[in-house]
N, C-alpha and C positions, 0 to 999 in steps of 0.2 A: 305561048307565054311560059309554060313552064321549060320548055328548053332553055329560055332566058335565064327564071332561074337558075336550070340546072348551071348553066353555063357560068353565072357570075357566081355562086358556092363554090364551083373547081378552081375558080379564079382567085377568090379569098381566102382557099388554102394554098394553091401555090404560092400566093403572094406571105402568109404566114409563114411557109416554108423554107423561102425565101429568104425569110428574115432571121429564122434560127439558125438559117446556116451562115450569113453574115456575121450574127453577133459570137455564134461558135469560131468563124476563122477569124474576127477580129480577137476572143479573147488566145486563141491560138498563139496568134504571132506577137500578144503582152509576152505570154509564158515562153517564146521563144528569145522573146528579146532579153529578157529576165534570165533565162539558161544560161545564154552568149554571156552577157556581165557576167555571171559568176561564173561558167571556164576561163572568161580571161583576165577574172582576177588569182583564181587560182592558177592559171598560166605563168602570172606574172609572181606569183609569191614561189614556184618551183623554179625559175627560170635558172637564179642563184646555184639550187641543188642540180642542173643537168650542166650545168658549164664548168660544174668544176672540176678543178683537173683531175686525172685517171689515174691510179701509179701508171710506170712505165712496163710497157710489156716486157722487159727484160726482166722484170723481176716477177719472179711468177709467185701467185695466188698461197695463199697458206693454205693447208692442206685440210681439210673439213673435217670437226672433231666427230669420232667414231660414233656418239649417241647419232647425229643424222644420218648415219649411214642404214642404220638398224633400221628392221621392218616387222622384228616378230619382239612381241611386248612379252616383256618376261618379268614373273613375278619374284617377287624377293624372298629369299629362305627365312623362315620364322625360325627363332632359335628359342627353345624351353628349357636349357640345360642338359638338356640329353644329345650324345654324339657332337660335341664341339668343336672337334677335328675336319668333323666330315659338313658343319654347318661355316664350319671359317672358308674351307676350299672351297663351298657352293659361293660363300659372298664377295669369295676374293676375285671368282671366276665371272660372278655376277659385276662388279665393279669394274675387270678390265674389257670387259663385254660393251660397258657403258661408257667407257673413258669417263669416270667416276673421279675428280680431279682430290689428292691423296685428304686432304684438308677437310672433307666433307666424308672420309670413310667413318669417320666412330659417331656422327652424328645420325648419319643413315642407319645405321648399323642399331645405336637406340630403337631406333622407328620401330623395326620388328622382331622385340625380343617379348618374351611373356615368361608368365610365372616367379619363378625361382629365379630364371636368369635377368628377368627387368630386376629383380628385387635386389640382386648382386650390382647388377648395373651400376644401379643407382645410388646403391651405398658405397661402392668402391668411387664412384665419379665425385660423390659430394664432398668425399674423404681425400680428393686431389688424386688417388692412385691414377687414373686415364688422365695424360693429356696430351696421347696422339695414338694413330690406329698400331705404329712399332708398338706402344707402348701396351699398348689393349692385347693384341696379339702375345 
C-alpha cells in the first residue's frame, strides 16, 4: 500500500509539472506571437527608408569631416591673458585639428578664456568690437 502511494505522489507531481510547463510554452508562443507583430510592423514602417533610391555610384561619397577621423581627445587651450600669441597658435591648431567650421571659432574660443582675458572678452563683444574670429584675431 504504500508503494501505491508512493507511486500516485510521483504521479501528481509529474502531472503538476506537466502543467507548468504547458502554460509556460503557451504563454511562450503569446510573447512570440506578439514579437512577430511588432518586427513586422516595424518592417513595414522602414520598408520606405531601404527602397529608396541610392545616389549613383558614380558620384562618390563626400569625404568625412576631419572631427570623425580623430581618436585622441584634446583639450582646449585656456587663455588668461598671458602669451596670446602662443595661446592664438595652440586654438588655431586646435580648431584645424577639429575641422572647427570658421563661424563657431570666436564662440569656442569664449568657452575657455578666464580672468582678465574673459573680462576683456566680454566688454570688447558687448561693445560690438568682435564680430568674427579675423576680426578677434
Amino acid at each position: 500500500m504504500a508503494d501505491s502511494i508512493k507511486i500516485t505522489g510521483s504521479s501528481d507531481k509529474l502531472e503538476d509539472a506537466i502543467l507548468q510547463l504547458t502554460t509556460h510554452q503557451l504563454s511562450l508562443g503569446e510573447s512570440m506571437k506578439t514579437m512577430t507583430l511588432k518586427i513586422d510592423e516595424l518592417l513595414h514602417r522602414i520598408s520606405p527608408l531601404l527602397s529608396a533610391p541610392t545616389p549613383s555610384s558614380s558620384t562618390p561619397p563626400p569625404p568625412p569631416t576631419p572631427a570623425l577621423n580623430h581618436r585622441i581627445k584634446l583639450d582646449v587651450p585656456r587663455f588668461d591673458g598671458s602669451d596670446p600669441l602662443g595661446w592664438i597658435f595652440k586654438i588655431n591648431q586646435f580648431f584645424e585639428y577639429h575641422g572647427t567650421p570658421k563661424q563657431e571659432h570666436l564662440t569656442l574660443a569664449s568657452f575657455y578664456m578666464d580672468g582678465r582675458a574673459l573680462a576683456w572678452f566680454q566688454w570688447m563683444t558687448s561693445n560690438g568690437h568682435f564680430t568674427s574670429w579675423p576680426v578677434f584675431l
